[in-house]
N, CA, C and O atoms as CSV, one atom per row, in Angstrom:
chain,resi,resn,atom,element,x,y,z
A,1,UNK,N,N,189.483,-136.528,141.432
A,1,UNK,CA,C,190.873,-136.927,141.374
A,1,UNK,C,C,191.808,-135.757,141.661
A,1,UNK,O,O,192.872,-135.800,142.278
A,2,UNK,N,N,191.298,-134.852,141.180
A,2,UNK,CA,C,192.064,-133.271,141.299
A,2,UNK,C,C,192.619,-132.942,143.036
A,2,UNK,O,O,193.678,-132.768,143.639
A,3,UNK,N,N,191.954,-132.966,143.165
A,3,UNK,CA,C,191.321,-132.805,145.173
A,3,UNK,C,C,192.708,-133.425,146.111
A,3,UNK,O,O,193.375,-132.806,146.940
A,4,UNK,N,N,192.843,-134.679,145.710
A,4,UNK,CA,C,193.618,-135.491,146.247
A,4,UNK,C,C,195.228,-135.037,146.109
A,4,UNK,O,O,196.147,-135.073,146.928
A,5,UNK,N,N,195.157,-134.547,144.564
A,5,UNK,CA,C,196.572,-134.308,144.035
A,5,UNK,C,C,196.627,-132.783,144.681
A,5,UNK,O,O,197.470,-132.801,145.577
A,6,UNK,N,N,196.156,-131.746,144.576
A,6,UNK,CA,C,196.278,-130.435,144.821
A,6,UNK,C,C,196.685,-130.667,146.359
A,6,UNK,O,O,197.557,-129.916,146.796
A,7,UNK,N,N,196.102,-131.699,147.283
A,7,UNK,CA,C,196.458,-131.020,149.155
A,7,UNK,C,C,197.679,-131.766,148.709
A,7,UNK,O,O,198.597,-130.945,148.745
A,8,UNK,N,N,198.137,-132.941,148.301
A,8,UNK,CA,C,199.715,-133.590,148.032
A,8,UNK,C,C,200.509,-131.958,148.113
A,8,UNK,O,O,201.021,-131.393,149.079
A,9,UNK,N,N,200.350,-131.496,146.624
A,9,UNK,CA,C,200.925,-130.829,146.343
A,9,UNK,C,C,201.647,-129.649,146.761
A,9,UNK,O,O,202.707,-129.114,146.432
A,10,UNK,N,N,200.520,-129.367,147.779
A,10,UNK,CA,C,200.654,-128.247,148.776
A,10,UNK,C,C,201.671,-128.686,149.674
A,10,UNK,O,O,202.822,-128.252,149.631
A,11,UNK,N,N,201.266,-129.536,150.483
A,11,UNK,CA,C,202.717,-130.099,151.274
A,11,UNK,C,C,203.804,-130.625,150.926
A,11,UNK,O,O,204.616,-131.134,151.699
A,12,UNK,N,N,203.940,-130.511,149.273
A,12,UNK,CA,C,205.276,-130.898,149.150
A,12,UNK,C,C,206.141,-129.808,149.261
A,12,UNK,O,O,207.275,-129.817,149.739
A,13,UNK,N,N,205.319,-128.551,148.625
A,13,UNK,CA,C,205.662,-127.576,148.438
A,13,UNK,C,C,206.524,-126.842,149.822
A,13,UNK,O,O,207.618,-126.282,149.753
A,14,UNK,N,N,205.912,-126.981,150.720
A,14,UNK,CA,C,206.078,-126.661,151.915
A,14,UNK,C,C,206.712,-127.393,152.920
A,14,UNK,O,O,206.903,-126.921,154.040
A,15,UNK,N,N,207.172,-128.926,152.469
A,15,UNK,CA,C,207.948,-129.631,152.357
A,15,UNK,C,C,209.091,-129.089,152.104
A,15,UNK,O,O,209.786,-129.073,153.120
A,16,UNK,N,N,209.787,-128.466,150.859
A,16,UNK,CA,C,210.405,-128.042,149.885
A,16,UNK,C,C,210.879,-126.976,150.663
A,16,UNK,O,O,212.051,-127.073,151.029
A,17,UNK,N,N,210.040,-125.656,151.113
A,17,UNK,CA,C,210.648,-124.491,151.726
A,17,UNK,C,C,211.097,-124.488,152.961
A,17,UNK,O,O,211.900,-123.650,153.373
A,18,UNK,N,N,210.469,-125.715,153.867
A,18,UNK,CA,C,211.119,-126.161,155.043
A,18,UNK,C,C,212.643,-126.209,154.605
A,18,UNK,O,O,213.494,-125.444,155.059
A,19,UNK,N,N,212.878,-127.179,153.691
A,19,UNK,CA,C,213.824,-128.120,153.780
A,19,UNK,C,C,214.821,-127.289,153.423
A,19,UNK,O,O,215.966,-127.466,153.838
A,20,UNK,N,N,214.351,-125.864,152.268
A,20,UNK,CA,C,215.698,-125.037,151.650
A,20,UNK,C,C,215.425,-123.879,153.078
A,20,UNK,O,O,215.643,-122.696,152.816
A,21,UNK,N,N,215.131,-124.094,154.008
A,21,UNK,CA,C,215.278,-123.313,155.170
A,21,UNK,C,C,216.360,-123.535,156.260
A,21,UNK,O,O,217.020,-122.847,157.039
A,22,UNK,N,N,216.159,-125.331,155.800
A,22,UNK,CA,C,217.161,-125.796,156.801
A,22,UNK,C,C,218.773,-126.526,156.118
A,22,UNK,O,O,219.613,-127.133,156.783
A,23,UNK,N,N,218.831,-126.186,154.445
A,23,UNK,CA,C,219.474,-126.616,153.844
A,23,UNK,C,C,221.082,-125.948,154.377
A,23,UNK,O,O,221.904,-126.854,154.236
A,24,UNK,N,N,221.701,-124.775,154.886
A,24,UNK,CA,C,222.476,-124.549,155.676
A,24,UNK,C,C,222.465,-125.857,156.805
A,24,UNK,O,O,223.053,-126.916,156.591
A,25,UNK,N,N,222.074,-125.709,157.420
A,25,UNK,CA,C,221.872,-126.385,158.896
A,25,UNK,C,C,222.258,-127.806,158.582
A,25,UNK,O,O,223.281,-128.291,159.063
A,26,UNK,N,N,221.345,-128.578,157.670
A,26,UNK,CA,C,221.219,-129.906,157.879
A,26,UNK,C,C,222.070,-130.996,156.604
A,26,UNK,O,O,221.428,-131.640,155.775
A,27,UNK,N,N,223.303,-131.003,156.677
A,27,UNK,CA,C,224.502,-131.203,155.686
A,27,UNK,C,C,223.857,-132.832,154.867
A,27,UNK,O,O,224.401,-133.473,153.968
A,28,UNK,N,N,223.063,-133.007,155.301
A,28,UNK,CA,C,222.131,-134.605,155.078
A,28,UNK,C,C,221.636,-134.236,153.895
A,28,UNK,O,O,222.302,-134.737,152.988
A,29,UNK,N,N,220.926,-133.704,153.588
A,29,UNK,CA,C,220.279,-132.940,152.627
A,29,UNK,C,C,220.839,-131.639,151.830
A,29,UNK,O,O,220.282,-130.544,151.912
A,30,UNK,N,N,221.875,-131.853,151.135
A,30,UNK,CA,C,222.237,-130.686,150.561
A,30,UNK,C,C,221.404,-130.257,148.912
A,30,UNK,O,O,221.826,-129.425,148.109
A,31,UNK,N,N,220.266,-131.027,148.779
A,31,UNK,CA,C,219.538,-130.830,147.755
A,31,UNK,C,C,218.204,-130.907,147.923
A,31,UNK,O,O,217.500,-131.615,147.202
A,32,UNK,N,N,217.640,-130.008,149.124
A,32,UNK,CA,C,216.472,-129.802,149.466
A,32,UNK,C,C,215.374,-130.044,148.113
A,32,UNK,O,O,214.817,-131.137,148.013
A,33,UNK,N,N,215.145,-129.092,147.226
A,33,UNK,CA,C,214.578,-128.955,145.999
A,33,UNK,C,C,214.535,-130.230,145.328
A,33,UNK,O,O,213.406,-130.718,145.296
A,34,UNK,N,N,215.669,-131.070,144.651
A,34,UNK,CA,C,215.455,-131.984,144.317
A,34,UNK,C,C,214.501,-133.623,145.364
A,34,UNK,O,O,213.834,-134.628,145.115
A,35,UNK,N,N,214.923,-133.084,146.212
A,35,UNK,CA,C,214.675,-134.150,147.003
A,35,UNK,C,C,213.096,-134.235,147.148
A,35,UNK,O,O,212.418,-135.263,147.160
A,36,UNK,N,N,212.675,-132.951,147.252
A,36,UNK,CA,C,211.001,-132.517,147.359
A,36,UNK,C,C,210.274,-132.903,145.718
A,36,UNK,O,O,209.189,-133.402,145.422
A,37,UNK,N,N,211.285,-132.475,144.980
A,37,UNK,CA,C,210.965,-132.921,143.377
A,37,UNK,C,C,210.486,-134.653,143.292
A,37,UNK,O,O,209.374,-135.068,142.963
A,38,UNK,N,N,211.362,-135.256,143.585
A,38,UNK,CA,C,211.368,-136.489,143.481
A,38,UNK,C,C,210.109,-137.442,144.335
A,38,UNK,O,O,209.370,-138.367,143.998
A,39,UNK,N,N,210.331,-136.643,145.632
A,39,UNK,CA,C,209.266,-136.662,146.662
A,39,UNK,C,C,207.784,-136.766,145.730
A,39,UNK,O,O,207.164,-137.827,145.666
A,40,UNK,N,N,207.415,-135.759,145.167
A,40,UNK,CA,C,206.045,-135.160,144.508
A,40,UNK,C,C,206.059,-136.229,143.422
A,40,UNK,O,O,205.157,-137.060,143.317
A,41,UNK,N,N,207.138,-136.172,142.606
A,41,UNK,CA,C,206.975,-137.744,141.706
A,41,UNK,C,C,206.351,-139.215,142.135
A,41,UNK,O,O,205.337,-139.699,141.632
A,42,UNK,N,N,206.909,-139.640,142.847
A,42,UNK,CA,C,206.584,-140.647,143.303
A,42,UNK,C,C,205.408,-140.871,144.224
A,42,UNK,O,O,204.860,-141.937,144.504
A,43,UNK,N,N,205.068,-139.376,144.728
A,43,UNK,CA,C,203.599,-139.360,145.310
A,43,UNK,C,C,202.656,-139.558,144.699
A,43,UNK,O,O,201.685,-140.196,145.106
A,44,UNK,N,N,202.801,-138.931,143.364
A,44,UNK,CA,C,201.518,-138.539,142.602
A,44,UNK,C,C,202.036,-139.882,141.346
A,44,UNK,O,O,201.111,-140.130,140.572
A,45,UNK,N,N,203.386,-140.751,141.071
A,45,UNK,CA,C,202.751,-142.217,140.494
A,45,UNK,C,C,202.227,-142.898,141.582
A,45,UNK,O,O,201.178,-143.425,141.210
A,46,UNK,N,N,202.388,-143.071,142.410
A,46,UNK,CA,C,201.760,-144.158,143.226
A,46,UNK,C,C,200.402,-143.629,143.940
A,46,UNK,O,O,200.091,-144.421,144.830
A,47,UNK,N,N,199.791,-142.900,143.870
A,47,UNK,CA,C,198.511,-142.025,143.911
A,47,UNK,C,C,197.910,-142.511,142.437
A,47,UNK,O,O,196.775,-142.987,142.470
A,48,UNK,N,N,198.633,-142.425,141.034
A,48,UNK,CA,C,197.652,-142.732,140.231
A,48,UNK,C,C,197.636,-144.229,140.168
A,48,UNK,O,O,196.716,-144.758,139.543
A,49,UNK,N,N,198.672,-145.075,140.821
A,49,UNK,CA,C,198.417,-147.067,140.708
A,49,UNK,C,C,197.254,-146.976,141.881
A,49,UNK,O,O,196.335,-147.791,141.962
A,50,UNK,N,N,197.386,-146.177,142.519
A,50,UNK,CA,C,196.390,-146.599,143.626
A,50,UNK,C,C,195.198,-146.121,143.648
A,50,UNK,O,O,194.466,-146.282,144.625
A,51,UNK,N,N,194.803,-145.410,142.484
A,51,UNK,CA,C,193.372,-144.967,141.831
A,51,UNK,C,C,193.515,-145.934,141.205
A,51,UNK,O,O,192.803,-146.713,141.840
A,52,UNK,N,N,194.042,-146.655,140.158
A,52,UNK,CA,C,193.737,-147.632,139.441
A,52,UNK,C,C,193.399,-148.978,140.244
A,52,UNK,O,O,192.476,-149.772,140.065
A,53,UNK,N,N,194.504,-148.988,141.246
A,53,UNK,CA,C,194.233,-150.346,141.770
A,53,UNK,C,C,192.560,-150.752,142.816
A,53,UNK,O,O,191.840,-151.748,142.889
A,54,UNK,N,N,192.539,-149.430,143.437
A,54,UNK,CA,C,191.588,-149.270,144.417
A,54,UNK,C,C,189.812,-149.882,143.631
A,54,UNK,O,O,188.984,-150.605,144.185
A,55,UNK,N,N,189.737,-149.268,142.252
A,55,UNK,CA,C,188.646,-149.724,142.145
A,55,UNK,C,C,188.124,-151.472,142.139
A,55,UNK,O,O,188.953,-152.381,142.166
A,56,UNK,N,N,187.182,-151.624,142.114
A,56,UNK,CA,C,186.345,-153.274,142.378
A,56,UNK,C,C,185.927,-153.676,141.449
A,56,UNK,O,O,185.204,-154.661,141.602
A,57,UNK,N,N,186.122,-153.189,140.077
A,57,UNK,CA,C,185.446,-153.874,138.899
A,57,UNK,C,C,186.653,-153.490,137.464
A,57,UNK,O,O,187.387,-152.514,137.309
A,58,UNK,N,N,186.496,-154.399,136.822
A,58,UNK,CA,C,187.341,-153.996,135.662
A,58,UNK,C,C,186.975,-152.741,134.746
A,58,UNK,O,O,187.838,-151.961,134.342
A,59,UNK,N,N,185.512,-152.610,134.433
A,59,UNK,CA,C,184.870,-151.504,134.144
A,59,UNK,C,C,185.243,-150.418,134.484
A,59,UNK,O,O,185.325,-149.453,133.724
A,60,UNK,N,N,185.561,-150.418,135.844
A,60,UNK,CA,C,185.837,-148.847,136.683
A,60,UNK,C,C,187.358,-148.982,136.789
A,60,UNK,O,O,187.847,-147.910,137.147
A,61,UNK,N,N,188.224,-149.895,136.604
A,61,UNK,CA,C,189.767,-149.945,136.396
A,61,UNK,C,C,189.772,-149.417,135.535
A,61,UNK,O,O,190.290,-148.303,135.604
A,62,UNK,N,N,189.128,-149.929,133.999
A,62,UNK,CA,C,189.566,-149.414,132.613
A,62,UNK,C,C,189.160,-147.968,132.762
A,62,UNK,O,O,190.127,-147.215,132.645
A,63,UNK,N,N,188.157,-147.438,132.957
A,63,UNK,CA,C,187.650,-146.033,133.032
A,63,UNK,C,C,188.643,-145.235,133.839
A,63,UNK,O,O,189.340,-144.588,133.057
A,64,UNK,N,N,188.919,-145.064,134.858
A,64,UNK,CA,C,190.644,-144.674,135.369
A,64,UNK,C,C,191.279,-144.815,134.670
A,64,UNK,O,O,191.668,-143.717,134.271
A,65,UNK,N,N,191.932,-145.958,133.926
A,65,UNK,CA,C,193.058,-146.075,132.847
A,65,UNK,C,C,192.724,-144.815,131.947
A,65,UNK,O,O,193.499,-143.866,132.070
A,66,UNK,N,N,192.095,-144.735,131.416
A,66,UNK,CA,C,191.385,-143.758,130.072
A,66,UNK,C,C,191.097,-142.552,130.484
A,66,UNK,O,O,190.962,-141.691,129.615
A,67,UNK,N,N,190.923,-142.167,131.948
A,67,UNK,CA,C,191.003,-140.935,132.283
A,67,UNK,C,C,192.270,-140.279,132.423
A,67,UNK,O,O,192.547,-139.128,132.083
A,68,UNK,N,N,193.015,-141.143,132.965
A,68,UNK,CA,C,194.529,-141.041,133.259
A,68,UNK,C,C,195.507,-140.752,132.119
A,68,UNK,O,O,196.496,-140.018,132.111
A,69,UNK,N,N,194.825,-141.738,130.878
A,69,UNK,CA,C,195.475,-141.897,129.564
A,69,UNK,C,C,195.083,-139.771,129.254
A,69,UNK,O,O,195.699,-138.711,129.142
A,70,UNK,N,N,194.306,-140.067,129.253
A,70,UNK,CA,C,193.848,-139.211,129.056
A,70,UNK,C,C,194.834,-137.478,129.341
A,70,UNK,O,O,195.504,-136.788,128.573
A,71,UNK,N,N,194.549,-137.367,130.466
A,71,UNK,CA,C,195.259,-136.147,131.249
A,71,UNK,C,C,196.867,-136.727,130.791
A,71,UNK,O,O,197.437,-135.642,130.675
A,72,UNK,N,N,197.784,-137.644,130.509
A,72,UNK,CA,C,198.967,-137.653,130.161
A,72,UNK,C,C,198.774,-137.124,128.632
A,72,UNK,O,O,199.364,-136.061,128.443
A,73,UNK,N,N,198.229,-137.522,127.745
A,73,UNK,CA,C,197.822,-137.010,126.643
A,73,UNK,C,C,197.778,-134.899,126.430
A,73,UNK,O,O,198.319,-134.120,125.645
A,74,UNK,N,N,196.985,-134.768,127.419
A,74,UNK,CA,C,196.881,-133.377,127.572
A,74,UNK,C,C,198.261,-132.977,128.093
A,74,UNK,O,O,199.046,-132.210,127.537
A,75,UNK,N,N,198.416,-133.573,129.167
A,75,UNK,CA,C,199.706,-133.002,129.409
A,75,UNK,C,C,201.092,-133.271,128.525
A,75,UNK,O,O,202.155,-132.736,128.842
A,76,UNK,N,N,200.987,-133.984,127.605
A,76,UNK,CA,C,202.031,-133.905,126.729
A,76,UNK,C,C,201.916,-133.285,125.712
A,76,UNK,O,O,202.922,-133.112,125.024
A,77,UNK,N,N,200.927,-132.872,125.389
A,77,UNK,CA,C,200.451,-131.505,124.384
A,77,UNK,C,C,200.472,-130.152,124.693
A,77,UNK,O,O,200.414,-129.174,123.948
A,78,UNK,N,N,200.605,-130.280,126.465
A,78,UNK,CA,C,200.770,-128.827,126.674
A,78,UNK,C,C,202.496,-128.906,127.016
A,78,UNK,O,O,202.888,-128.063,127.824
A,79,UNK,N,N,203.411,-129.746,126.520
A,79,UNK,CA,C,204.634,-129.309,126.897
A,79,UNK,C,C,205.335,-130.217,128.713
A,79,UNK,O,O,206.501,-130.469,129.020
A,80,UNK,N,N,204.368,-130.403,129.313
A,80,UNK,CA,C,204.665,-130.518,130.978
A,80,UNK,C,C,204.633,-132.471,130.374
A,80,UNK,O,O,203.843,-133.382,130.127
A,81,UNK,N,N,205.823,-132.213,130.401
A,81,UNK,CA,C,206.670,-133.553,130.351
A,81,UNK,C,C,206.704,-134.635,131.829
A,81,UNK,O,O,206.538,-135.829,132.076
A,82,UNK,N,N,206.978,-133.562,132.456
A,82,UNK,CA,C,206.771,-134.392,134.039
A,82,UNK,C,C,205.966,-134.916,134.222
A,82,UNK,O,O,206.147,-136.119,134.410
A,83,UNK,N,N,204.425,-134.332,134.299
A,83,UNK,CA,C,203.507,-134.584,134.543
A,83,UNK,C,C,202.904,-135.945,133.548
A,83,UNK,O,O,202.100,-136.799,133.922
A,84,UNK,N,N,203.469,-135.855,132.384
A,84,UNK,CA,C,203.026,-137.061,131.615
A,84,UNK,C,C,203.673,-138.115,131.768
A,84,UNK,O,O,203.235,-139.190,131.358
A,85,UNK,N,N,204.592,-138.019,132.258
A,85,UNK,CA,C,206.069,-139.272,132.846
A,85,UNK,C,C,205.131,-139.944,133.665
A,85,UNK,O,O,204.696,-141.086,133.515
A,86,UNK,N,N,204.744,-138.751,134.941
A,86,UNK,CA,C,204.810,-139.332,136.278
A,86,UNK,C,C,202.895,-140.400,135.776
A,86,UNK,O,O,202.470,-141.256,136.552
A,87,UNK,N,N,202.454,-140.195,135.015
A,87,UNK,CA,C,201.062,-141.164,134.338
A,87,UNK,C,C,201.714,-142.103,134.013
A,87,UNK,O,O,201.889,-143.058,134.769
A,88,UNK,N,N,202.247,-142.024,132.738
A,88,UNK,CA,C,203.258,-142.802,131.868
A,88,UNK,C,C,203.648,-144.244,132.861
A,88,UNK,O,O,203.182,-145.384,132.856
A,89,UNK,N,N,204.529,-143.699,133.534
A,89,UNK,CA,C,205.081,-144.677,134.360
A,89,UNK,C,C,204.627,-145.938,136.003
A,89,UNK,O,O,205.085,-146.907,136.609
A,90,UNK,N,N,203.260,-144.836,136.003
A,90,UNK,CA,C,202.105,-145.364,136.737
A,90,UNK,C,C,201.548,-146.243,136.151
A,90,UNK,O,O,201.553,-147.336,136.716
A,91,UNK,N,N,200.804,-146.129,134.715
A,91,UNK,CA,C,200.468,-147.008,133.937
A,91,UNK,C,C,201.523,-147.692,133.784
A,91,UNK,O,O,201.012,-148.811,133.843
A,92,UNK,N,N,202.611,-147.877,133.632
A,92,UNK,CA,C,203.296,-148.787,133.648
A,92,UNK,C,C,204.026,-149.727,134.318
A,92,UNK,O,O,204.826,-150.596,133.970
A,93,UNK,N,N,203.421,-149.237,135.699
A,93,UNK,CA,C,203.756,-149.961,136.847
A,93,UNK,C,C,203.429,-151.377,136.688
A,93,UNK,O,O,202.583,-151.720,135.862
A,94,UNK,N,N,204.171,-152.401,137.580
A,94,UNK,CA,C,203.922,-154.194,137.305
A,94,UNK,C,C,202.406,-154.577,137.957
A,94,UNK,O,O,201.647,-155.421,137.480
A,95,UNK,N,N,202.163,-153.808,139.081
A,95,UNK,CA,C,200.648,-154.152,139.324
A,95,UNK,C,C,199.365,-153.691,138.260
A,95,UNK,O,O,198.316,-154.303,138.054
A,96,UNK,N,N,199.783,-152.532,137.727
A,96,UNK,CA,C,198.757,-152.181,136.736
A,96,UNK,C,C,198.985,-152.823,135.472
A,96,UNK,O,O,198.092,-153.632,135.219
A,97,UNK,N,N,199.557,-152.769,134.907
A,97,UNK,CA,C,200.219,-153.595,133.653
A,97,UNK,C,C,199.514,-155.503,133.325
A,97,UNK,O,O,199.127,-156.094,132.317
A,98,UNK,N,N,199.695,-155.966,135.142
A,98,UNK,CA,C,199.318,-156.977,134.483
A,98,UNK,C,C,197.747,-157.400,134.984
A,98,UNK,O,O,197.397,-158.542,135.285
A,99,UNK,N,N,196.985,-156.314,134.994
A,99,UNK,CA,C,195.479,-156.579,134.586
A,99,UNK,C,C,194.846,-156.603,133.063
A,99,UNK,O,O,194.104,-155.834,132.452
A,100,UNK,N,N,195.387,-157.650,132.790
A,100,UNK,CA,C,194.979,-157.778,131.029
A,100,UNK,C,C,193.378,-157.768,130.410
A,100,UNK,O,O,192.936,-157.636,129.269
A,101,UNK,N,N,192.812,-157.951,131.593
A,101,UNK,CA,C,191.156,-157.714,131.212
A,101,UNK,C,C,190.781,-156.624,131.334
A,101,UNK,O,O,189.739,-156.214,130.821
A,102,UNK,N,N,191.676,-155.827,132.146
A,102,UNK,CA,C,191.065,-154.163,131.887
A,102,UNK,C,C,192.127,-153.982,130.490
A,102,UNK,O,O,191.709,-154.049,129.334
A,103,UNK,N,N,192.889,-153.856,130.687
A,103,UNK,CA,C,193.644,-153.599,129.225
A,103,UNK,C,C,193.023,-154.156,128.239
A,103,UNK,O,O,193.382,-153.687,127.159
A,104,UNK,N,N,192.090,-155.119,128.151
A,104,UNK,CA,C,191.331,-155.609,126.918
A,104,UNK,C,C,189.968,-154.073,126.656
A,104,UNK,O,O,189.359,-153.837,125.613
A,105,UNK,N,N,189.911,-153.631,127.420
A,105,UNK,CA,C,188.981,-152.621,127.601
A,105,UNK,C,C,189.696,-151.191,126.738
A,105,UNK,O,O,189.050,-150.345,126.120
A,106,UNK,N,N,190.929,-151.227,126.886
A,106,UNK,CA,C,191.451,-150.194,126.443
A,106,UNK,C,C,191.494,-150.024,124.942
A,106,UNK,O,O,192.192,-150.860,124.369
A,107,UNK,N,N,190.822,-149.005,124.081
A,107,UNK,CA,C,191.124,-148.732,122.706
A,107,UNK,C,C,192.967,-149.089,122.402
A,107,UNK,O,O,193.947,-149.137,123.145
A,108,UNK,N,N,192.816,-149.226,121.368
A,108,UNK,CA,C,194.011,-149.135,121.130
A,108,UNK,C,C,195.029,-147.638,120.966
A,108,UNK,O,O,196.119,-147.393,121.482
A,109,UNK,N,N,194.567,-147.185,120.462
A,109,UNK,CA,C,194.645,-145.525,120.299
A,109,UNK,C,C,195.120,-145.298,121.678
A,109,UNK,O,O,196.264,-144.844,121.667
A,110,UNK,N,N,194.621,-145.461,122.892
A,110,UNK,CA,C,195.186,-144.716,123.893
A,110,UNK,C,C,195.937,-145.951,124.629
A,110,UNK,O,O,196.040,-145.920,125.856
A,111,UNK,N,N,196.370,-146.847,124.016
A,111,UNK,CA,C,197.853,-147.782,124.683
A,111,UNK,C,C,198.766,-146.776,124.046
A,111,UNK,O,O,199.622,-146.167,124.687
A,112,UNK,N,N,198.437,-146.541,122.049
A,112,UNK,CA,C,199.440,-145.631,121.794
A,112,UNK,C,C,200.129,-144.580,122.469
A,112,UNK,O,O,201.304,-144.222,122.388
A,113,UNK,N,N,199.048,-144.097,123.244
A,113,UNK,CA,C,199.578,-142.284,123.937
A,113,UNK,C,C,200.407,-142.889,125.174
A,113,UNK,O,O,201.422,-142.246,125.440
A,114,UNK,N,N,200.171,-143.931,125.916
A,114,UNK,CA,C,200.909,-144.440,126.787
A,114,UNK,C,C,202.753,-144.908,125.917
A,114,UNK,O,O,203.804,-144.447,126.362
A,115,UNK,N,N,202.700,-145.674,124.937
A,115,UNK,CA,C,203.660,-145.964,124.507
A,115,UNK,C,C,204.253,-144.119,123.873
A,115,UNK,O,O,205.320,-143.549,124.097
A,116,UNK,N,N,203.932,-143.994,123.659
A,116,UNK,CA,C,204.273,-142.176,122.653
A,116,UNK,C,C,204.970,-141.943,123.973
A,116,UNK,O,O,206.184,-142.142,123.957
A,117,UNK,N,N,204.422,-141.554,125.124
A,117,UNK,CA,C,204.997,-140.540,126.689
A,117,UNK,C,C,206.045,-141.988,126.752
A,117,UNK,O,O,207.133,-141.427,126.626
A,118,UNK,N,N,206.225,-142.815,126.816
A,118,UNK,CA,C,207.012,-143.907,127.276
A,118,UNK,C,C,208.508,-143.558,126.365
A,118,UNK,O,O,209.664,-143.369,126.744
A,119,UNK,N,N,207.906,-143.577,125.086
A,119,UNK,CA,C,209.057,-143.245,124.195
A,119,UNK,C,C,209.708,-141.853,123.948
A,119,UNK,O,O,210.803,-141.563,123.467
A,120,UNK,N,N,208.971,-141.293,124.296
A,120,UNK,CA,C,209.782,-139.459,124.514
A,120,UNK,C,C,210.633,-139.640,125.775
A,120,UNK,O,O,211.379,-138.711,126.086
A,121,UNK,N,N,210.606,-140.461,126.337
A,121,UNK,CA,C,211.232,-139.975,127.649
A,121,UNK,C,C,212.243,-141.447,128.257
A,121,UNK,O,O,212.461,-142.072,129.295
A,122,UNK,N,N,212.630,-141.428,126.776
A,122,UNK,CA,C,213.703,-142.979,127.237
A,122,UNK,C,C,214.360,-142.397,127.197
A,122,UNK,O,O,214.293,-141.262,126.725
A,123,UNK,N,N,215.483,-143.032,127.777
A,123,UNK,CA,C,217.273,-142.610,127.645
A,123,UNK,C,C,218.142,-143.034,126.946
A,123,UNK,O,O,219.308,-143.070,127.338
A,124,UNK,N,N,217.738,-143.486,125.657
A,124,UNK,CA,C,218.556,-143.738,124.825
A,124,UNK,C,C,219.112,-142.705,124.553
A,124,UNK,O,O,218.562,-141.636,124.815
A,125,UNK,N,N,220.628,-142.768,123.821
A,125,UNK,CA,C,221.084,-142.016,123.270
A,125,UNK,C,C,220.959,-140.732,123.930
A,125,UNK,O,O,220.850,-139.766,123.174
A,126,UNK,N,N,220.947,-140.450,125.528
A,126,UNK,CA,C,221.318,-139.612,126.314
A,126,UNK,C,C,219.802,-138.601,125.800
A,126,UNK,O,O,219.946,-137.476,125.323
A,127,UNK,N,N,218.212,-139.333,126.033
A,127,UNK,CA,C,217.398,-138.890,126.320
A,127,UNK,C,C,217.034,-137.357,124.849
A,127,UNK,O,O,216.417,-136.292,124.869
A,128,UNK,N,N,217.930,-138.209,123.676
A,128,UNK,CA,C,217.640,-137.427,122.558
A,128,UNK,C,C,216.149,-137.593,122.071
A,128,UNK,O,O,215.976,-136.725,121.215
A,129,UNK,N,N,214.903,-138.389,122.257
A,129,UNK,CA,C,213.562,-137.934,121.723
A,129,UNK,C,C,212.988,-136.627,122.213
A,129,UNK,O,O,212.359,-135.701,121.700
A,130,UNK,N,N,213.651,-137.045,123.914
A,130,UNK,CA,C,212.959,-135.695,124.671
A,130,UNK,C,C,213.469,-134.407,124.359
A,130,UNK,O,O,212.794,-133.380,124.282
A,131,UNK,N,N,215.208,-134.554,124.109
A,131,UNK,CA,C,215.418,-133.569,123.546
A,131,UNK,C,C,215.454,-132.687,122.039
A,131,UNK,O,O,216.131,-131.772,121.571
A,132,UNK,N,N,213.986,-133.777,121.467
A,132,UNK,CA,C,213.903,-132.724,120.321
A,132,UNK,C,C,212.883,-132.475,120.241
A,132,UNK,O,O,212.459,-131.759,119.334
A,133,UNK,N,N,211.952,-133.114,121.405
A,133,UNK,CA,C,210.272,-132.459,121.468
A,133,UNK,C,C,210.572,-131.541,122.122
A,133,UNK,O,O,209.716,-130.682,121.911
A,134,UNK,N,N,211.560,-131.048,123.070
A,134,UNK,CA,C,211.491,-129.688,123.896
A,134,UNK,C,C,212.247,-128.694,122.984
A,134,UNK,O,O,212.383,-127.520,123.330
């Protein structure tokens, strides 16, 4: 799974230094950085629906789910909030969400860690959970 995300990553990156190269030049884009930010977000949720979705058996759906659960878990213990969003919200995508027979597969314990990253990072109240885990 690593493999896939690391060459993304690389070209966003480089994506990114293009773009603050041409950020003078090209008045379209006056937020190179963000734009590459957002870019890498949405690469890497729809990279993890499409590990989930891709497999052929519910067995190997749920096992993705739980790996995935998983690494958002880690990554919200090490602080990298992004990185647990951009799971978070993959799993919570409408195509993954409504496979209820792999979700019957899922412990309960790790729906929690999905709901936990879901709830640090609402915007209520102008995104005050997140701002008291950071």
């Amino acid at each position: 799974m690593q493999g896939a995300v690391s060459g993304t990553r690389s070209s966003v990156s480089s994506t990114g230094s293009a773009a603050q190269a041409q950020c003078s030049s090209n008045p379209a884009n006056p937020v190179p950085n963000l734009t590459a930010t957002t870019s890498w977000f949405n690469q890497a949720t729809y990279w993890a629906v499409l590990t989930v979705l891709s497999e052929p058996t519910t067995a190997a759906r749920a096992l993705v789910i739980k790996q995935l659960i998983h690494i958002a878990f880690h990554c919200l213990a090490r602080r990298n909030y992004y990185g647990a969003f951009e799971i978070a919200i993959a799993l919570d995508n409408s195509a993954v969400r409504r496979l209820h027979e792999t979700w019957a597969l899922i412990p309960p314990l790790m729906k929690d860690i999905v709901s936990r990253v879901l709830e640090v990072l609402q915007s209520r109240m102008n995104f005050r959970t997140y701002r008291e885990s950071v």
